[in-house]
DSSP file (Angstrom, degrees, kcal/mol; ACC not computed):
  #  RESIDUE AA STRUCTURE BP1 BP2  ACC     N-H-->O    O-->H-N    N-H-->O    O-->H-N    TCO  KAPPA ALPHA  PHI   PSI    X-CA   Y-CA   Z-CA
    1    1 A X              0   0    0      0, 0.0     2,-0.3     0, 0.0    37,-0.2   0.000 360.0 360.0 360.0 131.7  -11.3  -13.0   -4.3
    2    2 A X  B     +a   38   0A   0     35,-0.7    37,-1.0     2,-0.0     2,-0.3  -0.804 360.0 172.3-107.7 135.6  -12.2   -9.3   -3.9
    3    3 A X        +     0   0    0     -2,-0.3     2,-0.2    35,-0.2    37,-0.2  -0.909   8.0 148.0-145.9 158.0   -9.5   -6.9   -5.6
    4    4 A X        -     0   0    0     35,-0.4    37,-3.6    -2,-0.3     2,-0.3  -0.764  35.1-118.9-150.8 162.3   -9.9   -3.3   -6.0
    5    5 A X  B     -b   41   0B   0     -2,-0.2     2,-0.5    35,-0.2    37,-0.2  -0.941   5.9-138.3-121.4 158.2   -7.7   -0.3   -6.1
    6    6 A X        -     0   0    0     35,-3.5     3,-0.5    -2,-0.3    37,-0.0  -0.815  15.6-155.8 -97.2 121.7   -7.2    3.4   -3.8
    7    7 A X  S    S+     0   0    0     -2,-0.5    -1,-0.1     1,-0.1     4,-0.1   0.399  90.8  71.9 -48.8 -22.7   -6.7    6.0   -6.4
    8    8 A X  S    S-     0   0    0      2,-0.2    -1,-0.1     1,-0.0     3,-0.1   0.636 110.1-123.4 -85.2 -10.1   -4.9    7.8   -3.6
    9    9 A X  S    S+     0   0    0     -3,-0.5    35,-1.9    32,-0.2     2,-0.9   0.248  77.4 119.5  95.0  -2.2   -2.2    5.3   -3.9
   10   10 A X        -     0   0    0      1,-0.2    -1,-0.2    32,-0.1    -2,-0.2  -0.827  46.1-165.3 -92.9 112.2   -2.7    4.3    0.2
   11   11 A X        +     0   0    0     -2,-0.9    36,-0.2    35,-0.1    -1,-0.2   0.650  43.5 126.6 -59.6  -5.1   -3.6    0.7    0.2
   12   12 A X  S    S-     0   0    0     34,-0.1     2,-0.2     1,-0.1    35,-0.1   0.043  70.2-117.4 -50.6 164.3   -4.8    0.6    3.7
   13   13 A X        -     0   0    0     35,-0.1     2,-0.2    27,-0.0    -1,-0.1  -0.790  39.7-140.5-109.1 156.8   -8.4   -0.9    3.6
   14   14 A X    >>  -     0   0    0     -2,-0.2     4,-3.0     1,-0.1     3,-0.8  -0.592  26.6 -92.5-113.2-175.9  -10.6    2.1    5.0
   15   15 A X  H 3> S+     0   0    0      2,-0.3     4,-1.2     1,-0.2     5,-0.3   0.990 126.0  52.5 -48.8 -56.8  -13.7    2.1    7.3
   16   16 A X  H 3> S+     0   0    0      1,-0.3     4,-1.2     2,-0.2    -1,-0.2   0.781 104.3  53.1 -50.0 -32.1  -15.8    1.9    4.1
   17   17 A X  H <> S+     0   0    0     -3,-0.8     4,-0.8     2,-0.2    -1,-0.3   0.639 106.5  46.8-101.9  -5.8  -14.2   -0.7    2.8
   18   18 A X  H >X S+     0   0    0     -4,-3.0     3,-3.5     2,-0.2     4,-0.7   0.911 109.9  63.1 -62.9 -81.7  -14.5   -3.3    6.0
   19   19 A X  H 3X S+     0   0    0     -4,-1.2     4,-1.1     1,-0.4    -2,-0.2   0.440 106.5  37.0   6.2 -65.2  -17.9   -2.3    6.0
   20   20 A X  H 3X S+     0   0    0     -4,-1.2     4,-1.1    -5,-0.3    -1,-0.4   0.455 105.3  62.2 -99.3   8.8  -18.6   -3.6    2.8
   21   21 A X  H <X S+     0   0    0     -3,-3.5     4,-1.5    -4,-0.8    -2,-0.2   0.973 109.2  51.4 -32.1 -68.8  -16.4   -6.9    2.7
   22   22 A X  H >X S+     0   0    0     -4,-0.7     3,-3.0     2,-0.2     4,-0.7   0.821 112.2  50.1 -51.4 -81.5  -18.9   -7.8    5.8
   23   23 A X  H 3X S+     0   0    0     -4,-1.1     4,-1.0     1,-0.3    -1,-0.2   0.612 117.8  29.1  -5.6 -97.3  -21.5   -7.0    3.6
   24   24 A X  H 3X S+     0   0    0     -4,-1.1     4,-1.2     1,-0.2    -1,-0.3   0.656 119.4  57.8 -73.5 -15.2  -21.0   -8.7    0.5
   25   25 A X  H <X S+     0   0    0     -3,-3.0     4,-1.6    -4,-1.5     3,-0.3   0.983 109.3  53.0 -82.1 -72.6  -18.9  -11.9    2.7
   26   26 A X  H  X S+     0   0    0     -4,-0.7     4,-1.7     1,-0.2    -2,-0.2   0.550 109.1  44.3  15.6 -67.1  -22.5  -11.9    4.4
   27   27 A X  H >X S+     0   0    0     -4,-1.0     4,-0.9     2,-0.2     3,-0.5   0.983 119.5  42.6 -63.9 -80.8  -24.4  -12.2    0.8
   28   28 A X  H >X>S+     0   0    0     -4,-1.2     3,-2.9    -3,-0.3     4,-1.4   0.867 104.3  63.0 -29.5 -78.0  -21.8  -15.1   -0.4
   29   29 A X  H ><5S+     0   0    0     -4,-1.6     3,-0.5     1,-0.3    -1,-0.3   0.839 107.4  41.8 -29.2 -58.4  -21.9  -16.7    2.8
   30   30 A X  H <<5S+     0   0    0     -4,-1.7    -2,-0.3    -3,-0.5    -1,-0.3   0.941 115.4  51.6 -57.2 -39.1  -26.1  -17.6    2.3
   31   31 A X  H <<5S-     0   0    0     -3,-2.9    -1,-0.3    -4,-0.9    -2,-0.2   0.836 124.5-111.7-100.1   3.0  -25.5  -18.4   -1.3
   32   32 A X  T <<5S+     0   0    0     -4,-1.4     2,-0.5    -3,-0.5    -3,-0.2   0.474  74.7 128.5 113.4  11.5  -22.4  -21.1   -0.1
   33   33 A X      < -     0   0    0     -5,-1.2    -1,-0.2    -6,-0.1    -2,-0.2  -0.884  43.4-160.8 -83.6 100.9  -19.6  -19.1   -1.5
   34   34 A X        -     0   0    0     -2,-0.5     2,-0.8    -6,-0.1    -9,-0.0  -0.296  12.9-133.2-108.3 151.8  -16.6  -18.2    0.6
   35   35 A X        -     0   0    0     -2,-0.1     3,-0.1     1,-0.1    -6,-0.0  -0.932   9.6-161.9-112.4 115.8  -13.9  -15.1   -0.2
   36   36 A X        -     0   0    0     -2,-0.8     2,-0.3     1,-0.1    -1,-0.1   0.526  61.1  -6.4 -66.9 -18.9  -10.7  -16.0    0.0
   37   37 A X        -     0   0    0     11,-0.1   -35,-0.7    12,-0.1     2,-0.2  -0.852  49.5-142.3-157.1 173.6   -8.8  -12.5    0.3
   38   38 A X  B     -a    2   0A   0     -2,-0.3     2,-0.3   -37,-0.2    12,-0.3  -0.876  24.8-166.4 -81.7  99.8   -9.7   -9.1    0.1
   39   39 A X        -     0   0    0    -37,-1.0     2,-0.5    -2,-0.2   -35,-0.4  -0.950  12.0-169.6-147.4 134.5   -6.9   -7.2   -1.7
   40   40 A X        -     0   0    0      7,-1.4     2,-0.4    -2,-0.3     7,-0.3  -0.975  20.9-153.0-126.2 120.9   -6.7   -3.3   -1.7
   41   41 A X  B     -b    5   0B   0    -37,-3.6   -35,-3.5    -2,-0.5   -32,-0.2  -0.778  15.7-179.5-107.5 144.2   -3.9   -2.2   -4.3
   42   42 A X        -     0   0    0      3,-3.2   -32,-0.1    -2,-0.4   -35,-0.1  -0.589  44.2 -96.5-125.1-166.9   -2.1    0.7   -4.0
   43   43 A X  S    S+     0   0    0    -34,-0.9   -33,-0.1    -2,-0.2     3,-0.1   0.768 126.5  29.8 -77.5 -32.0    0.8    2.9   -5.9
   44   44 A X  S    S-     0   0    0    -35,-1.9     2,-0.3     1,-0.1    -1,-0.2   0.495 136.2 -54.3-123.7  30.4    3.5    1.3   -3.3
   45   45 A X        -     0   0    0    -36,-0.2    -3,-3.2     2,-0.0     2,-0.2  -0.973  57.9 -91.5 156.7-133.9    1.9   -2.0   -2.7
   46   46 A X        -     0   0    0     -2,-0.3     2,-0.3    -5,-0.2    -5,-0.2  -0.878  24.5-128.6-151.4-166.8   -1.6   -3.7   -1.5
   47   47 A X        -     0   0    0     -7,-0.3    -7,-1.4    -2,-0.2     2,-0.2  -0.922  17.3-129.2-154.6 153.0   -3.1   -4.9    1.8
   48   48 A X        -     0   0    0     -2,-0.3    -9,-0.1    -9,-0.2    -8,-0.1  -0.498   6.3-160.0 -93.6 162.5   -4.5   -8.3    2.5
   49   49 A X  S   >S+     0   0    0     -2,-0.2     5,-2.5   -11,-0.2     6,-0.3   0.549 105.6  43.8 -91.8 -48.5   -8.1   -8.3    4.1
   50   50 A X  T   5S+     0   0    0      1,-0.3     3,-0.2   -12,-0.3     5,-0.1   0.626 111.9  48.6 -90.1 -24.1   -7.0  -11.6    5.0
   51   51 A X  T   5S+     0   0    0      1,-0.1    -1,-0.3   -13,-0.1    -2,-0.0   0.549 110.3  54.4 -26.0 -46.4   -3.4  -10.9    6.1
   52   52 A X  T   5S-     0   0    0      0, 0.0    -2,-0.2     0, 0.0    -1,-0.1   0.353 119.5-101.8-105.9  -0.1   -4.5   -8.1    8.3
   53   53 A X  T   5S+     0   0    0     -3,-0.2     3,-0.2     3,-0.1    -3,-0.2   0.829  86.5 117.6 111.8  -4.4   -7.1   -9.9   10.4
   54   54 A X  S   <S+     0   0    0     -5,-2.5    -4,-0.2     1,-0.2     3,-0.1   0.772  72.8  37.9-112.6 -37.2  -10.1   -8.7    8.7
   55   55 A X  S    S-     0   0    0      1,-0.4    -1,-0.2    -6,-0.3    -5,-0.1   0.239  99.8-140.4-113.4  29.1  -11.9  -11.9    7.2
   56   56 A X              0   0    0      1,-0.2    -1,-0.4    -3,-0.2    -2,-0.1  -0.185 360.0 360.0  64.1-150.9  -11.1  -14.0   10.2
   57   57 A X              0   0    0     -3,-0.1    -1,-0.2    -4,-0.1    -7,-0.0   0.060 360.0 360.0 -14.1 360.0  -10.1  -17.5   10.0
């Protein structure tokens, strides 16, 4: 599970941060470790990586 938060209070996941999910899911994947969400918290709620489409299956 990946959690971070936007200081800017938008949870929407940005370019930067797809970017580096694949990345580090990439990394995990070789060593046999799978990420179950992504979660970007914000000031009026979060966003799912995994909700939204983003870590596939």
């Amino acid at each position: 599970m990946l959690v971070h938060n936007h200081p800017s209070g938008d949870p929407k996941p940005s370019r930067d941060d797809i970017e580096m999910t694949k990345e580090i899911r990439k990394a995990t994947e070789a060593l046999g470790i799978s990420i179950h969400d992504h979660l970007v918290i914000g000031r009026k709620g979060h966003a799912s990586f995994r909700s939204l489409g983003l870590l596939g299956p």
